[in-house]
LUMVOMAR-614486 format. One record per atom (N, C-alpha, C, O, CB): residue in one letter; x, y negated, z negated. Coordinates in steps of 0.001 Angstrom, whole numbers, plus 500000, padded with zeros to 6 digits. Each point is the difference from the previous one (the first is absolute). Glycine has a CB too. Layout:
N
+------+--------+--------+--------+
| code |     xx |     yy |     zz |
+------+--------+--------+--------+
|    A |      X |      Y |      Z |
...
+------+--------+--------+--------+
% end
This chain:
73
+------+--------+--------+--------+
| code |     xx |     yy |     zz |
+------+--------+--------+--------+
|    X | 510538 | 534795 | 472822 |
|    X | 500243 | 498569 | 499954 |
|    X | 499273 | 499346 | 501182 |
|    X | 499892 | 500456 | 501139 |
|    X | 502370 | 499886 | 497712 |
|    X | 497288 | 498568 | 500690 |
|    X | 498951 | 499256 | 501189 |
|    X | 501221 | 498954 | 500576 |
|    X | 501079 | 499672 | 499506 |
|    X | 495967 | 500319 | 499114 |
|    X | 502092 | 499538 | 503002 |
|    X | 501400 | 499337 | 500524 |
|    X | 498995 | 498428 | 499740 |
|    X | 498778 | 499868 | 500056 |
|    X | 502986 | 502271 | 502313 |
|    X | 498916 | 497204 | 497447 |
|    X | 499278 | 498419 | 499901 |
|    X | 500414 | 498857 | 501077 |
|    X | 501157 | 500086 | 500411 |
|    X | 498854 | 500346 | 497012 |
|    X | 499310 | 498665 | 503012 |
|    X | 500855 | 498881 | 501145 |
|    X | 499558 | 498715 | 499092 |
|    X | 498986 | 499767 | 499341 |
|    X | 500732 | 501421 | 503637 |
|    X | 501466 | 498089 | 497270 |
|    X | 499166 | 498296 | 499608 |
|    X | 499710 | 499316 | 501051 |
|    X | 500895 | 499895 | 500839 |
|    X | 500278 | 499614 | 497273 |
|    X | 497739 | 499945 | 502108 |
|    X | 499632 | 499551 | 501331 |
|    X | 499522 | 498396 | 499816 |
|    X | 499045 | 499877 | 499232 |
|    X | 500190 | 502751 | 501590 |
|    X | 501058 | 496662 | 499511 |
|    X | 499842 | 498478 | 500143 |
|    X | 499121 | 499447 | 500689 |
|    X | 500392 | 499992 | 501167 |
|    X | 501439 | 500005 | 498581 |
|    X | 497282 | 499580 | 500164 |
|    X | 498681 | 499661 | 500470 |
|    X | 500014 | 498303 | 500544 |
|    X | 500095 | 499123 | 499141 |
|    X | 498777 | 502877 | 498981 |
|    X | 501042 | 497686 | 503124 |
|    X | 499900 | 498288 | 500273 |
|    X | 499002 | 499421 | 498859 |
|    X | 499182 | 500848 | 499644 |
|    X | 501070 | 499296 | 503230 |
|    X | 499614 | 498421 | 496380 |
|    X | 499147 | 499716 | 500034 |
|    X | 498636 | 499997 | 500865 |
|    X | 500288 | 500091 | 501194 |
|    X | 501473 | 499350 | 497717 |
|    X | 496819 | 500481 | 500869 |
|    X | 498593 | 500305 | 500613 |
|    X | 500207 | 498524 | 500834 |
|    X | 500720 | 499309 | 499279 |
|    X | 497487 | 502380 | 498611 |
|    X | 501534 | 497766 | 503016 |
|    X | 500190 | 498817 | 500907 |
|    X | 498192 | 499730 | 499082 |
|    X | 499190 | 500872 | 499684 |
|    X | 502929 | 499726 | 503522 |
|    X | 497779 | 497738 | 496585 |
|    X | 498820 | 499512 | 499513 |
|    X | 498820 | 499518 | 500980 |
|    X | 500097 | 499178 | 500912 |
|    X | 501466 | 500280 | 497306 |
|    X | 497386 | 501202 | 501401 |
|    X | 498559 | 499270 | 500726 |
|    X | 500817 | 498721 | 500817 |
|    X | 500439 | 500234 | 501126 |
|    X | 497291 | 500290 | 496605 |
|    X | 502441 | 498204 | 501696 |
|    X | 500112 | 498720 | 500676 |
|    X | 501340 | 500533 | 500810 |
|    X | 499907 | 499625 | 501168 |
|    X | 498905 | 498350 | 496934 |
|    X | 502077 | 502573 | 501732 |
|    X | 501222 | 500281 | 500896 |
|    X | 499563 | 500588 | 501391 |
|    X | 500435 | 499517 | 501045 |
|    X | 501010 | 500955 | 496830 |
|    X | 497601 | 500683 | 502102 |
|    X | 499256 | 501006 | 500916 |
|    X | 499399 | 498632 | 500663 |
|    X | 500616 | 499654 | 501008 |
|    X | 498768 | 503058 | 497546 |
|    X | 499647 | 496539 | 501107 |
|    X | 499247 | 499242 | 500459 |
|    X | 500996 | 498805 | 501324 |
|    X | 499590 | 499704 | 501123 |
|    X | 498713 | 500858 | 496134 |
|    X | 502977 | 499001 | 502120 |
|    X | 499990 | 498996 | 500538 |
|    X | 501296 | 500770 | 500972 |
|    X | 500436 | 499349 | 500950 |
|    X | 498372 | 498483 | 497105 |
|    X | 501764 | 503543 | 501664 |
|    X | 500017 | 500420 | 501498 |
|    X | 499119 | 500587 | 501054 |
|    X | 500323 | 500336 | 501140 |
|    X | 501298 | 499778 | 497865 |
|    X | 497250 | 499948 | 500436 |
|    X | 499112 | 500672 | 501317 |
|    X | 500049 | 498338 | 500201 |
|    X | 501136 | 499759 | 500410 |
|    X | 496931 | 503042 | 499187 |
|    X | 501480 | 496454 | 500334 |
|    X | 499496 | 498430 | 500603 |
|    X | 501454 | 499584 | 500768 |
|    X | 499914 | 499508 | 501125 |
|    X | 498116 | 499504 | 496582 |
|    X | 503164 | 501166 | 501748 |
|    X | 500900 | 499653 | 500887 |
|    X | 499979 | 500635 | 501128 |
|    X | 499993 | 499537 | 501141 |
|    X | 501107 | 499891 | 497296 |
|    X | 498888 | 501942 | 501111 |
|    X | 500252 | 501191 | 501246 |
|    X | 498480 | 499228 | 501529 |
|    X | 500221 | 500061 | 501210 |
|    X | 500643 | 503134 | 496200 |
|    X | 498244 | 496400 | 502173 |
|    X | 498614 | 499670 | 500309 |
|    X | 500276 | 498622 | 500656 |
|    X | 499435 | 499671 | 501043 |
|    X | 499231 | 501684 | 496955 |
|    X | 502353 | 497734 | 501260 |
|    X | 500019 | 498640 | 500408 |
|    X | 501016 | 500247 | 501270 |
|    X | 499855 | 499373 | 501049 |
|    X | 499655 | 499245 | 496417 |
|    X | 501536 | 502356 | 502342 |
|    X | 501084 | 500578 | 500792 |
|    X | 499731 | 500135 | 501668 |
|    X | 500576 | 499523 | 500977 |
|    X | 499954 | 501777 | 496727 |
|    X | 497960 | 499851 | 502071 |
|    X | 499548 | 500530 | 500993 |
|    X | 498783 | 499081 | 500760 |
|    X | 499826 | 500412 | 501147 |
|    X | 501027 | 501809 | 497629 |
|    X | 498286 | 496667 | 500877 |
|    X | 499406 | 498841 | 500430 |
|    X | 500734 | 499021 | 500776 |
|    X | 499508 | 499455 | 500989 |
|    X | 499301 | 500943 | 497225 |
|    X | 502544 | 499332 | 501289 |
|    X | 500450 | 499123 | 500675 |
|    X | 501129 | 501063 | 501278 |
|    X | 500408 | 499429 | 501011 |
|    X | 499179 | 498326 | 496549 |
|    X | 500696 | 503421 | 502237 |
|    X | 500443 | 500820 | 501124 |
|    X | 498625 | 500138 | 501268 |
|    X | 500050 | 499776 | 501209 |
|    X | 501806 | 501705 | 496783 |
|    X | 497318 | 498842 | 501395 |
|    X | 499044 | 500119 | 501021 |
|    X | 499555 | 498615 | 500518 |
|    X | 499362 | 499980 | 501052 |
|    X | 499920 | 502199 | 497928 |
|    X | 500928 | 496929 | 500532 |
|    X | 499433 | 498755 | 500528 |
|    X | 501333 | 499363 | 500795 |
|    X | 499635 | 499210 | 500871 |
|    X | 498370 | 500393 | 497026 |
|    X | 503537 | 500558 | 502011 |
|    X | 500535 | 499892 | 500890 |
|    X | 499861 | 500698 | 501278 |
|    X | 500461 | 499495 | 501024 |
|    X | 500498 | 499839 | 497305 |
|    X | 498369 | 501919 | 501682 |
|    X | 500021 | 500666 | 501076 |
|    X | 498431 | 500545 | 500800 |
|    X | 499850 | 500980 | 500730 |
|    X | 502612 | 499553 | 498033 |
|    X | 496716 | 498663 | 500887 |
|    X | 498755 | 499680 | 499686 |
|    X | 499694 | 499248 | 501806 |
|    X | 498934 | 500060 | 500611 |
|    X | 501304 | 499551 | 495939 |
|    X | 500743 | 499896 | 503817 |
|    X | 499619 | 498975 | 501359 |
|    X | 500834 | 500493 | 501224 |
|    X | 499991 | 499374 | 501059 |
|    X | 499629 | 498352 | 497437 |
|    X | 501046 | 503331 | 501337 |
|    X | 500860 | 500423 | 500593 |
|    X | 500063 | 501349 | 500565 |
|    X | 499983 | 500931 | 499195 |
|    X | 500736 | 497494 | 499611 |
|    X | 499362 | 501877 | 502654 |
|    X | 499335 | 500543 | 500805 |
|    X | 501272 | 501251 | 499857 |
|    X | 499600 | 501138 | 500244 |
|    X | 498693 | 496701 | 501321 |
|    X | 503059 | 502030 | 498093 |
|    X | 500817 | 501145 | 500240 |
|    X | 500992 | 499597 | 498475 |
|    X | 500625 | 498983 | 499701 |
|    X | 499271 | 501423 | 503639 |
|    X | 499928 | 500673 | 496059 |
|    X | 500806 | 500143 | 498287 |
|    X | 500871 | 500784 | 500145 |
|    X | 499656 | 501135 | 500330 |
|    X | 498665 | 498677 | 498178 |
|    X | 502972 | 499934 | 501328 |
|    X | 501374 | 500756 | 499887 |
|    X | 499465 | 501201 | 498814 |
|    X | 499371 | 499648 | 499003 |
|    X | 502677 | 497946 | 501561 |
|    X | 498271 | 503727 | 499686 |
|    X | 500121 | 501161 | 498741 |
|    X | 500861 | 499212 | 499072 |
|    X | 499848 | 499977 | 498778 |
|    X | 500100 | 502462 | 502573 |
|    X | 501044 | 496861 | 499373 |
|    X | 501115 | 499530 | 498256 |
|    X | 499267 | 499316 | 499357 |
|    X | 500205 | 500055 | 498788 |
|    X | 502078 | 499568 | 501857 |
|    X | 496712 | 499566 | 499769 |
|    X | 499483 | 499098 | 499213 |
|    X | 498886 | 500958 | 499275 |
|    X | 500132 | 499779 | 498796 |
|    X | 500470 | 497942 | 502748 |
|    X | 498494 | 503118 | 498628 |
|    X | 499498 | 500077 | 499743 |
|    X | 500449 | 501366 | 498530 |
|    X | 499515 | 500072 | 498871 |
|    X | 499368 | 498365 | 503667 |
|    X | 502237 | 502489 | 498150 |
|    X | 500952 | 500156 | 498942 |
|    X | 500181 | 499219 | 498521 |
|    X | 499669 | 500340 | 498864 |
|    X | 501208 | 500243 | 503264 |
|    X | 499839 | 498146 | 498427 |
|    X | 500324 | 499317 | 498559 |
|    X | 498846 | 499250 | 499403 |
|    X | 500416 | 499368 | 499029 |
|    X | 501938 | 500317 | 501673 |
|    X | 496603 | 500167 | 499455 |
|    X | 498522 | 499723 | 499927 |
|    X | 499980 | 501622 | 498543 |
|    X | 499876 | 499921 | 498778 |
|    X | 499010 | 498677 | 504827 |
|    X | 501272 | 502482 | 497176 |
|    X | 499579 | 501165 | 499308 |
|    X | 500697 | 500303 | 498889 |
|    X | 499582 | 500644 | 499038 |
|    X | 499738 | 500104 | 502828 |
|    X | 502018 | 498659 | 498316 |
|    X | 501724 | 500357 | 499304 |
|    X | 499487 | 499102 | 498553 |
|    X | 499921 | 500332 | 498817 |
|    X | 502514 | 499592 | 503813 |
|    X | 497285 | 498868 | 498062 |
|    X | 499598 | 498618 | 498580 |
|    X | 499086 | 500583 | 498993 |
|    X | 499940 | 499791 | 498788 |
|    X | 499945 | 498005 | 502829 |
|    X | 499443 | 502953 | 499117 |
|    X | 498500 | 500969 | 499011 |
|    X | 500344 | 500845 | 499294 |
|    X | 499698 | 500046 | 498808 |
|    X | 498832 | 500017 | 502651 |
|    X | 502206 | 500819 | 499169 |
|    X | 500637 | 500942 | 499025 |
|    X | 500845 | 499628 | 499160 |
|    X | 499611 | 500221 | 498853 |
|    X | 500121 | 501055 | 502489 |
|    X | 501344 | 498212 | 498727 |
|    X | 500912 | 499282 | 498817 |
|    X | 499560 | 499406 | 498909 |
|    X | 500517 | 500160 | 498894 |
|    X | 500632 | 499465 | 502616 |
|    X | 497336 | 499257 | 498847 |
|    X | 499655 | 499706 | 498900 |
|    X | 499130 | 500572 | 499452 |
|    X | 499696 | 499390 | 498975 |
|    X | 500987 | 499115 | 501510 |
|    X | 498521 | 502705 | 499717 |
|    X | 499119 | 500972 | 499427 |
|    X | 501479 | 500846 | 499104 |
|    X | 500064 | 499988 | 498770 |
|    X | 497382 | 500216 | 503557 |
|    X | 503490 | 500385 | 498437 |
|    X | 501032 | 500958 | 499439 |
|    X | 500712 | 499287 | 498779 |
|    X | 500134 | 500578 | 498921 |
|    X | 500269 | 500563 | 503468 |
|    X | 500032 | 497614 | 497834 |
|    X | 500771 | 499627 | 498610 |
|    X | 498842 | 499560 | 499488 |
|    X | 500283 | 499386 | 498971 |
|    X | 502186 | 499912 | 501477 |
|    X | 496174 | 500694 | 499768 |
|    X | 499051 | 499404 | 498448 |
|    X | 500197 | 501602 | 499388 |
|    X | 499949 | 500221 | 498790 |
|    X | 497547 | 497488 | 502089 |
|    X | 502738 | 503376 | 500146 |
|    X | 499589 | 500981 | 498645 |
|    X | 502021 | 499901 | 499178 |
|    X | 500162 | 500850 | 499124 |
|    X | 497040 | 501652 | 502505 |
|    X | 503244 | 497180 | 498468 |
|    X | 501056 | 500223 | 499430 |
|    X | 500474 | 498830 | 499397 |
|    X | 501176 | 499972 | 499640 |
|    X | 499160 | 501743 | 501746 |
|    X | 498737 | 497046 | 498399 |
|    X | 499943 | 498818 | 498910 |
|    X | 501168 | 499198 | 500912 |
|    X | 500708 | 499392 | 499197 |
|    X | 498598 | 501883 | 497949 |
|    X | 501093 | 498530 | 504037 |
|    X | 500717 | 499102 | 500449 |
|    X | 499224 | 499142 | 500517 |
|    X | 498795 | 500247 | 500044 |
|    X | 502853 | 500983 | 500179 |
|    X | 498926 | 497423 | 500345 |
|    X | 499032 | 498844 | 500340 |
|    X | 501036 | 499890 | 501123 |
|    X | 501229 | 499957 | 500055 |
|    X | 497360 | 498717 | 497648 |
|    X | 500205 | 501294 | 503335 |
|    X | 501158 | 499308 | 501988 |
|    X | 499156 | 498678 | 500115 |
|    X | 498807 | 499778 | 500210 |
|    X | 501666 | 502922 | 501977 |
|    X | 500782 | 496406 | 497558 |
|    X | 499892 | 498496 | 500546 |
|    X | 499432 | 499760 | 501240 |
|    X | 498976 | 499330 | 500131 |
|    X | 502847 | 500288 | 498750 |
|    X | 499041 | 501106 | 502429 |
|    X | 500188 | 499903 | 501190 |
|    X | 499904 | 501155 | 500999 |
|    X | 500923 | 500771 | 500263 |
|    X | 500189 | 497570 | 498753 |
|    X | 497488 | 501686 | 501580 |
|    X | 500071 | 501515 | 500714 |
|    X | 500672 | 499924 | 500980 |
|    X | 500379 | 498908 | 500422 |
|    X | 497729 | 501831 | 499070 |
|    X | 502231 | 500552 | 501168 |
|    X | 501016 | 499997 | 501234 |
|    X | 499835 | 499396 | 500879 |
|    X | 501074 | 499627 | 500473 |
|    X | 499323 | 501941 | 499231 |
|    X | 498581 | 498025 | 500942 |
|    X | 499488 | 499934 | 501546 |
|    X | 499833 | 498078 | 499583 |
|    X | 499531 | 499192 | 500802 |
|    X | 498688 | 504005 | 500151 |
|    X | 502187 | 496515 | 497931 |
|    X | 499531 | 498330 | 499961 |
|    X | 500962 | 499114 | 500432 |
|    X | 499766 | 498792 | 500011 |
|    X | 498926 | 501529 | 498122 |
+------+--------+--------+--------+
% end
C-alpha cells in the first residue's frame, strides 16, 4: 500500500502583485535612506526598522497579505 499526503498549495502571487511590492519595498528604502542621508550618526534601531519594514513587506507579498503600515513609520 502506497502512503499519500494532501498538500495545499498558496495561490502563485501575480506578475503586477510581485511588481508593486518590489517598488514599495524600493519606495520604502529611498525615503529611509534619504532620511538618513544628511546625518552624521544613525541609531542601529533605526536602521533596524528601516530593515524590519523590508522584510515584512517582501515576507507577506510571498504569502498574499497586504501591510498598510510598516513598523518603523
Amino acid at each position: 500500500m502506497t502512503e499519500t499526503q494532501d498538500v495545499i498549495t498558496a495561490p502563485e502571487p501575480t506578475k503586477a502583485m510581485n511588481e508593486a511590492v518590489i517598488e514599495e519595498a524600493v519606495r520604502l528604502i529611498d525615503g529611509g535612506l534619504n532620511d538618513l542621508l544628511h546625518r552624521e550618526l544613525v541609531s542601529t534601531d533605526e536602521v533596524s526598522d528601516l530593515l524590519l519594514d523590508v522584510r515584512m513587506l517582501l515576507t507577506a507579498a510571498e504569502g498574499g497579505v497586504r501591510v498598510d503600515e510598516p513598523v518603523g513609520a
